[in-house]
Structure formats: C-alpha cells, structure tokens
N, C-alpha and C positions, 0 to 999 in steps of 0.2 A: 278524436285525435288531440287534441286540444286540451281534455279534462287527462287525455295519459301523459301528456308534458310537463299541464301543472303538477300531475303527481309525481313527475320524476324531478323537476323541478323541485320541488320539496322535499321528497329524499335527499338531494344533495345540497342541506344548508340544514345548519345546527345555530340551533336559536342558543340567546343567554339560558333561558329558562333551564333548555334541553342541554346544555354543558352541565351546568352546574348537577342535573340532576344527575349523572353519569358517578357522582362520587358513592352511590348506592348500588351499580353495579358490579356483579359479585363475578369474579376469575378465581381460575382453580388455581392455587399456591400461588396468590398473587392478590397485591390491595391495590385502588385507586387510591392514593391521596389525597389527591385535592385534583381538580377541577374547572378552571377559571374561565370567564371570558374575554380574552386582549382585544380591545377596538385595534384600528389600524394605526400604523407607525412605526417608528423606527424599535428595534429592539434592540438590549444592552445583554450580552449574557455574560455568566458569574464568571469569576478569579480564573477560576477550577478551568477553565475550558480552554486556556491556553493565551498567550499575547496575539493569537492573530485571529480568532475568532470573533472580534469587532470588526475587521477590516471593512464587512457590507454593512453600513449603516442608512442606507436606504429603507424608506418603509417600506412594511409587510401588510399584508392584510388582515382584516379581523377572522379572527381564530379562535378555537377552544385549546386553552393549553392544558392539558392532561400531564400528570406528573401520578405516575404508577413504580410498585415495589414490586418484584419477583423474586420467590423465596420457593423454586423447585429443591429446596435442599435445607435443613435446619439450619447450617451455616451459611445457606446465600442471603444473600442482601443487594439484590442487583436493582437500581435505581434507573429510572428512564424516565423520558418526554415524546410525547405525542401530540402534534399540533394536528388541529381539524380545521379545513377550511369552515368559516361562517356560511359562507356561499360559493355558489360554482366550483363543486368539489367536481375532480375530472376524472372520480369513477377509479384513480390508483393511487397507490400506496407506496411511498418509497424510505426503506431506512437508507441510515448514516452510518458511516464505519470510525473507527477511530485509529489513531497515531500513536507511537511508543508503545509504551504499560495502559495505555487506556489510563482508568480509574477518575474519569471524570467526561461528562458529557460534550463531544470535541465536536461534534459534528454542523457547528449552528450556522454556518457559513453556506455552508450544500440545503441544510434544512430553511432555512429563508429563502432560495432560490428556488428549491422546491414547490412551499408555499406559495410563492408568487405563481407559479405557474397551475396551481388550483389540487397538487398534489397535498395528501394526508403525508405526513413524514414524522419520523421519530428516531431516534437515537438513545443510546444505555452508555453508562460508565463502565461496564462490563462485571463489576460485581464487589471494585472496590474503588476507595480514595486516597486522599492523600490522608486521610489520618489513619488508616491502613499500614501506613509506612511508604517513602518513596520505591521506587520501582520498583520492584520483584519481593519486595519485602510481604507482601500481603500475601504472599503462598505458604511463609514461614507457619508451618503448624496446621494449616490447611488447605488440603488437596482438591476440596471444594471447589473454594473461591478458584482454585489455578483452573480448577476445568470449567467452569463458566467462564472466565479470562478466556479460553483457549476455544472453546464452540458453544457451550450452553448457552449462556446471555445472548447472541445474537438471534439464536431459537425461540428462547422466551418474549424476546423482542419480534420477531417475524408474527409467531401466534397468537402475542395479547394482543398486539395491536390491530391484529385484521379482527379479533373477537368484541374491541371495542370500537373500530370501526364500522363493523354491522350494526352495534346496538344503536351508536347515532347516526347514521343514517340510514337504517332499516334496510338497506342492500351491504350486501360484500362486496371489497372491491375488485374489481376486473383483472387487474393486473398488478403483482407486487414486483419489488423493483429494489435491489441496494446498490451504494455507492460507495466504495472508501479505497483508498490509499494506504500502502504500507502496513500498520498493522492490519487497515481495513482492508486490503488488498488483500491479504491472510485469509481476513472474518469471511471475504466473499468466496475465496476457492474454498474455503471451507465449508459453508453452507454449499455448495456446489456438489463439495462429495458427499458430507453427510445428512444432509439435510437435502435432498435434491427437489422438493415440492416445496421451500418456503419462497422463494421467489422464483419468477417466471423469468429475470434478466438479473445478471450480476456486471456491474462495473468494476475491475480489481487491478488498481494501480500498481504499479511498484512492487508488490506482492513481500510482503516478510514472510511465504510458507515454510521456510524453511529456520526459524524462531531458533530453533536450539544450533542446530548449526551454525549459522550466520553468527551467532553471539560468540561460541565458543570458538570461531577461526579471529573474530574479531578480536578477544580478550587474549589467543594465544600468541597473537602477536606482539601487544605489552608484555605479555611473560616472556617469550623468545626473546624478544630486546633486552627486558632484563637480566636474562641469563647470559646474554651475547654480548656485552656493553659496544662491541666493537661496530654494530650495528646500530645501535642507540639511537645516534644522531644525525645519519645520512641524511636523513632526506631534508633537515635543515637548511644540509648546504646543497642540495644537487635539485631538490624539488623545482627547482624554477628550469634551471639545464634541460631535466629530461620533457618537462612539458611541453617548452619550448622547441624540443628538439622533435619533438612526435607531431607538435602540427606542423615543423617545417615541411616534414616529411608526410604527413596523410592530408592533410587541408587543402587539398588540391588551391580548389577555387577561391583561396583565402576566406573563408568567412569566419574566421575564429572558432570555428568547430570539429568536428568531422562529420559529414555527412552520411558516411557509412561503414561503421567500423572494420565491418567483414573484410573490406576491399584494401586493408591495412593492413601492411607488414610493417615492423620495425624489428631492426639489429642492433642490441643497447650493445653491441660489441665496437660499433661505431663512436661508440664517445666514450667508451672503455680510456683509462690512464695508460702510456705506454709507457711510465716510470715501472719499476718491481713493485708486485703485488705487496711484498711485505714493508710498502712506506705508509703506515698508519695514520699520516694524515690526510684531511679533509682537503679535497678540493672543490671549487663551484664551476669547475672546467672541465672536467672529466670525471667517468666513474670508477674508483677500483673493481677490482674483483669480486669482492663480497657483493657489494656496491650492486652490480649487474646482476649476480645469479638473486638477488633480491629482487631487484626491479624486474625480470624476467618472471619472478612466481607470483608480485604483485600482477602482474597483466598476463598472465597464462592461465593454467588449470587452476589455481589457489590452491590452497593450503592442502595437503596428502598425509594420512597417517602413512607408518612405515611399509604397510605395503602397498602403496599407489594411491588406498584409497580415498578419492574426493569429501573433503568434509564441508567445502564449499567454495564455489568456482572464483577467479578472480576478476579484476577491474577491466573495464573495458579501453581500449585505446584512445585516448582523447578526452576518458576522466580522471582527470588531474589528482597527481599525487600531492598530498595536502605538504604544507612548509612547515610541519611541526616536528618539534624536539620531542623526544619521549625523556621524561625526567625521573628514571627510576621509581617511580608510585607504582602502586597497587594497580591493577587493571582497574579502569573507568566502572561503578558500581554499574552503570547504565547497563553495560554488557557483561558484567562479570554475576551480576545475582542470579541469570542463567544456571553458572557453577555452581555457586555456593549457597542457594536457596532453592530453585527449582530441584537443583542436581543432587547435592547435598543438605540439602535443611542444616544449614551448618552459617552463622552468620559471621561467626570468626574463622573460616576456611582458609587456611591458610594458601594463597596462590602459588605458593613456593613447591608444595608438594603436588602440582598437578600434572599428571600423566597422558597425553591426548591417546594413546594407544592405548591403555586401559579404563582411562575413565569415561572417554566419549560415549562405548559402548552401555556405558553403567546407567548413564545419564540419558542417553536413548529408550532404552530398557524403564525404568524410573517417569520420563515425561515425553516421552517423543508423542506422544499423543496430542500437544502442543502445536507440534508440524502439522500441514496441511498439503502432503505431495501424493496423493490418491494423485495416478491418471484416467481412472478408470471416471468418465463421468457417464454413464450408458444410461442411468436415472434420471440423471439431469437432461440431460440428449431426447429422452424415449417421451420426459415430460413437458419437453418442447423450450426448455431452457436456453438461455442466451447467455453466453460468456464473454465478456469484451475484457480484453487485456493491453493494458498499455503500461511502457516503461520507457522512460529515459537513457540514452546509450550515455549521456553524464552524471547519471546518478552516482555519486559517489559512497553512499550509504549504502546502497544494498545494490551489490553487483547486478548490471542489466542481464548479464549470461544465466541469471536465476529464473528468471520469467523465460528467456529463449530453450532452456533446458526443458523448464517444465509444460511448455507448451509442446514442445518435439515428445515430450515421454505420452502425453497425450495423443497426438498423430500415431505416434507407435502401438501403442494400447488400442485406440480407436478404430485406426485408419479412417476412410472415405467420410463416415459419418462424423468425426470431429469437426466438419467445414462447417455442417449444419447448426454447430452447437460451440463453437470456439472462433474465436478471432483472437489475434495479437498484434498491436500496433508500436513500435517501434519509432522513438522522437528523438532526433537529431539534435544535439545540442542543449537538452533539456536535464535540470536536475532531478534530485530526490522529487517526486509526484510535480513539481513546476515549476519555474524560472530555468534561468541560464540563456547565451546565444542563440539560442536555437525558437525553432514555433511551437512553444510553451502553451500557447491558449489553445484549445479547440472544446467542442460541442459534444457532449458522447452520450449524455440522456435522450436527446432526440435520436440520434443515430439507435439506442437499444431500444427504442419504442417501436423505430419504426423498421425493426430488423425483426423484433419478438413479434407487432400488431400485425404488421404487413409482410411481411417475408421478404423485408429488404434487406438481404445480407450484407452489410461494408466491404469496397472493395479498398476504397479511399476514404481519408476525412481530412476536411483544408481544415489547416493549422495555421497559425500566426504570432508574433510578437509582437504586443499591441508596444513595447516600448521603442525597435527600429525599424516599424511596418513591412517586417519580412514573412513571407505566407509560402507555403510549402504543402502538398499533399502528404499525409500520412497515409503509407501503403502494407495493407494487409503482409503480415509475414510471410512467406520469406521475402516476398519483393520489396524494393527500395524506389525509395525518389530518385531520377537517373536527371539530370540537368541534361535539356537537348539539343544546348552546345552554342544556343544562340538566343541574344535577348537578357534582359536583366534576372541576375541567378536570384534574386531578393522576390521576383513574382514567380506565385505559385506557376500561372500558365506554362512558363518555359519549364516545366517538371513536367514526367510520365511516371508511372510506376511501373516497374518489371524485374523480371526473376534475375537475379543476380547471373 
C-alpha cells in the first residue's frame, strides 16, 4: 500500500527536469514553445490580459508553465498557457474563458486560484491579438480565425491540454472542468453543445450566446437615435427619474436593489408629462411620450424586427438605464464590427445604410455560427456533464432575460432530464459577472465538483458582499430568495428559497 501511494505520489508532481523536457513533446497541429519551471510567488501577467488581471497578487505555487501554439488551420495561430502543478496536482484539469473579443490570454485571475487549489489550468487568446487589429478586426479576410474566436480554440484548448497533461504526469486527469464569464460564458455553453465530452462541468456566467445579436440590437440603437435625433438625448436628462422611480416602486425592502425582478411591475405612464406630447423639450421630471414607449422596449421584449420578431430581449427592472447622451457618432466599434466585419467584411460599412429587417437575416446566414443557443444538450446530459449558470438581474451589459430565456429553451427541449444536467442561478443586485449592491461573491467551483464528483446537485449557494457584509442564498431557478418577514434582511438566515 505504501509503494502505490508513493507511485501515485509521483505521478502527481513534475520536476524542473521533467518541465523543461516537455518542450520535445510532439501534438498534432500544434507546437509546445517553451516550457518553464516558476518556483513559488507572486505572479505578474502581461499588458495584453487586461487592467484587472493583477488584481490577485498573492503567491502561487511552484509550477510548470507551458506556453503552446495551436494551428488546426493554416491560418490559426491560437496561443495558450498551461500551468502544472510542481506537486500535489489534484488529479483535475480546469480552463479559463475569456471577456469581449478575447485576443489575449484574460483568464490569470481564475487560473492562479485554480493553481492554488492543486488544479492544472490553462487558458488561449482564442486565435488572435491586438496586433490582429482591435476588436472584430481580426476576422477581416479571415474566416478562420472568426471560427476559432467562436468554438475551435477552446477545443484545441480542452485536448492539448489534457494530452499534455498525461505526458507529465503519466495519468489523465479525472475530471475537466471550464470557467468564464461573458464571452467565456459563450465558450462554456458552447463547448456544452458542441463539444459535449471536453469537460465534465461547465461554469457560464453572464453568457454572450447570443454574440450576433446582442451586438447588432445594441449598435441598432446608436443608429436609431441617429436617425431619430428627437430621441438622442433622453435619457441624459431622465436616466436618474426613471431609476429612481423603479426602486421606489420594486425595492420593497429598501436595500438599493431589487430582489426579484419577476415580482415587478412598473407603469412608465406614471411619470408620463401631462404637458402635449408635441412640447419637444427635455424634462428631468417627467417622461414625454416618445420618452416612455422607449423606456417601455428598453425593459420589455427588446428590440423586434418588423414582424414581432425578438432580436434580443431587453433590460431587466432595476438595471439602471445608463445617464448617457448619445452624440451623433458612428456606433461604438465595440459592438458595430459585428456589422461591418463579421457581417460585411466591409471596414468602411457605412452604418447609414443598414437595414435590420434585411440585413440581420444576411448576417445570421454569414456568421451566426458565432451563437451559442443549441438547447439541445442530451450529449452533454448522457455524458454526465454539469452546467452551472449564473447571471446578474443588474447586468447591464448583456441583458439577464438572455440566460432566463435560454435556460427555459433547454427545459423545453429537454424536459425532466435538464435538472440532471443544468442549473441557473440568479444574483440579485449583481453586475455584468460581479460587483454591484447585491451578493456579488460566491463559491461555484466547489459547488460543480461536488455536484459533477458527488451528485450533489445545488439547490442554493450563500452569496455575499464582502464590501456591506450582506449574505443571501442564491436559489436555483425558478425559485427566489423570499425574505421571512423577520430578523435583519442583510443575513442570509432570514432568507428561504421558493417558487415564486
């Protein structure tokens, strides 16, 4: 007993030696780099990865850091990182996902946390950088890179990794595992449908599946304002009114949030102007007409071509409409190279001429393969796969009714057997993937370990705001956090969870 512990013992720890020698093992369309060994300590990672990927400056443990190319296409160039634990490797394997356009390695925050905890972890740029061109620019002329961007890279990423994880530590790992946010949110239901055997549990925050969409309701908004001027500026002067006015009204409890948006009605007819509709100035008191049926589609269905149909759902109650002027410019590149690079491979696209009822269709047709809204997950399900979903009801970024939607198309699709294979968690107060009033922090790699290891499915998971010590259960969808009526609302204890 004794000589099979040492040897298991030794499988899991990669000497200097045995790092370095790793840069001679051979992957199919696919080079190691380089090879290093890190002692322990704090690590710094590059430009590229974003202003908040220092934030953990804590040490890490000694590791092998592995730096690998993946080139399943004559135009990829998909770059990655692979740390190994030195020692007390715990047998799994977890990637990182990435934020916006990707095009650089974002995930070092999740992956040091990982580390610490004895997991192998890695992360990819998705297939391009910033010298690529900024955002969407790097599809311009090739469809490649977009479709690495879009599912490949995170592929190439699940299989070198577990292929060069066997070769240092002479076992495979037990269990794979991803984590991301927003785009990474995307990467994880996407490996979910397509890929249903690269990990055994997916974490998918915030979820951008819905990439072409979301961009092109969001860009058609600057273009509708600029075609509308009378629009333009509203919400300058009213953005603070109607915020104001939607927590008077949903905020029961006062805590500066909403609790449950579901359980919210608002009538913007209520702070309607009773001057005539045709007085074209601004007021911060009331809302004209336009004023209203605006603010009605920003917090309803969202945005409809002409005949009904959803191009992408709108804001939730109690995510603040932002106090910005729109100043006649071009739609924000961020969201407009959707159009006019994905859609049109066209860099001078003119936004003037864009049609949502003819061109949407084009642009679907063209890249919708970019989306990630399969609900069919029966692969994932049959392969014992674990979906955790969570989203902010203050995300302002990407509407929370997009995770609600797409979790309900899965119940539909699925029925009974989704419970097995899907969860959706629901945060009160919470932004784009975290902060905001609400309990921002909570624990979800433990919970899919031990939901995928153990068959502990979440029913709840305690949240918290480590900045105003308020702590809340997070309750499986559909049910909610019900405050039970007595005791401080800021401890979780006085919360139950139940079906609305």
């Amino acid at each position: 007993m004794l000589t099979i512990f040492a040897a298991a013992a030794l499988a899991s720890a990669v000497s200097a030696a045995n790092c370095t020698a790793l840069t001679g093992f051979t992957l199919e369309n696919a080079r190691i780099a380089s090879a290093e060994f890190v002692p322990a300590g704090a690590f710094q990672a590059p430009a590229s990865a974003g202003p908040n990927a220092n934030n953990d400056q804590a040490a890490i443990p000694a590791h092998c850091r592995v730096k690998m190319v993946f080139t399943p296409t004559a135009k990829s160039n998909i770059n990655a990182e692979l740390w190994l634990p030195a020692s007390e490797w715990n047998g799994r394997f977890l990637a990182v996902g990435n934020g916006g356009w990707a095009g650089a390695i974002q995930g070092y925050n999740d992956m040091r946390v990982a580390l610490r905890r004895g997991y192998a972890t890695a992360g990819t740029d998705t297939g391009h950088t910033q010298a690529d061109g900024a955002n969407g620019m790097f599809a311009l002329g090739n469809e490649e890179k977009l479709v690495d961007f879009a599912y490949r890279a995170i592929h190439e990423l699940a299989d070198k990794s577990k292929a060069v994880i066997a070769q240092a530590y002479g076992e495979e790992a037990e269990y794979s595992y991803f984590k991301g946010c927003s785009t990474g949110g995307r990467q994880g239901l996407m490996s979910a449908q397509r890929y249903p055997e690269d990990f055994d549990g997916i974490i998918a925050g915030a979820p951008a599946n819905r990439h072409i969409h979301m961009h092109v309701a969001q860009s058609y908004l600057h273009i509708f304002n600029n075609r509308n001027p009378e629009y333009a500026n509203s919400y300058q002067y009213t953005a603070d009114l109607i915020n104001r006015a939607v927590l008077q009204k949903c905020d029961v409890l006062k805590e500066g949030f909403i609790n449950e948006p579901r359980q919210c009605e608002f009538d913007f007819d209520t702070i309607r102007c009773s001057q005539e509709a045709g007085d074209s100035s601004f007021s911060e008191s009331c809302l004209w007409e336009h004023q209203t049926i605006e603010t009605q589609d920003y917090y309803g269905e969202g945005l409809r071509t002409s005949d009904g149909t959803i191009v992408f759902p709108g804001q939730a109650l109690g995510s603040p409409i932002p106090r910005l002027p729109f100043d006649f410019q071009p739609p924000n590149a961020f969201l407009f190279d959707t159009i006019r690079i994905l859609g049109f491979q066209d860099r001078n696209y003119n936004w003037r001429r864009f049609d949502l009822d003819r061109d949407l269709p084009l642009i679907d047709e063209r890249v919708g393969f970019v989306d990630a809204t399969d609900p069919d997950l029966g692969e994932f399900e049959a392969n014992g796969g674990k979906l955790l979903m969570y989203h902010g009801w203050m995300d302002d970024g990407i509407s929370p009714w997009n995770s609600v939607q797409y979790y309900e198309s899965v119940v539909q699709e699925m029925g009974a057997a989704q419970e097995d294979a899907v969860r959706l968690f629901m945060v009160p107060g919470m932004g784009h993937c975290s902060g905001g009033p609400g309990p921002y922090e909570f624990e979800l790699l433990t919970t899919l370990e031990r939901w995928r290891e153990a068959g502990r499915a979440p029913e709840e998971i305690p949240a918290s705001n480590p900045e105003t010590g308020l702590t809340r259960p997070l309750c499986a969808y559909p049910e909610t956090a019900v405050y039970d009526g007595s005791g401080d609302t800021t401890n979780a204890g006085n919360w139950d969870c139940k079906a609305l």
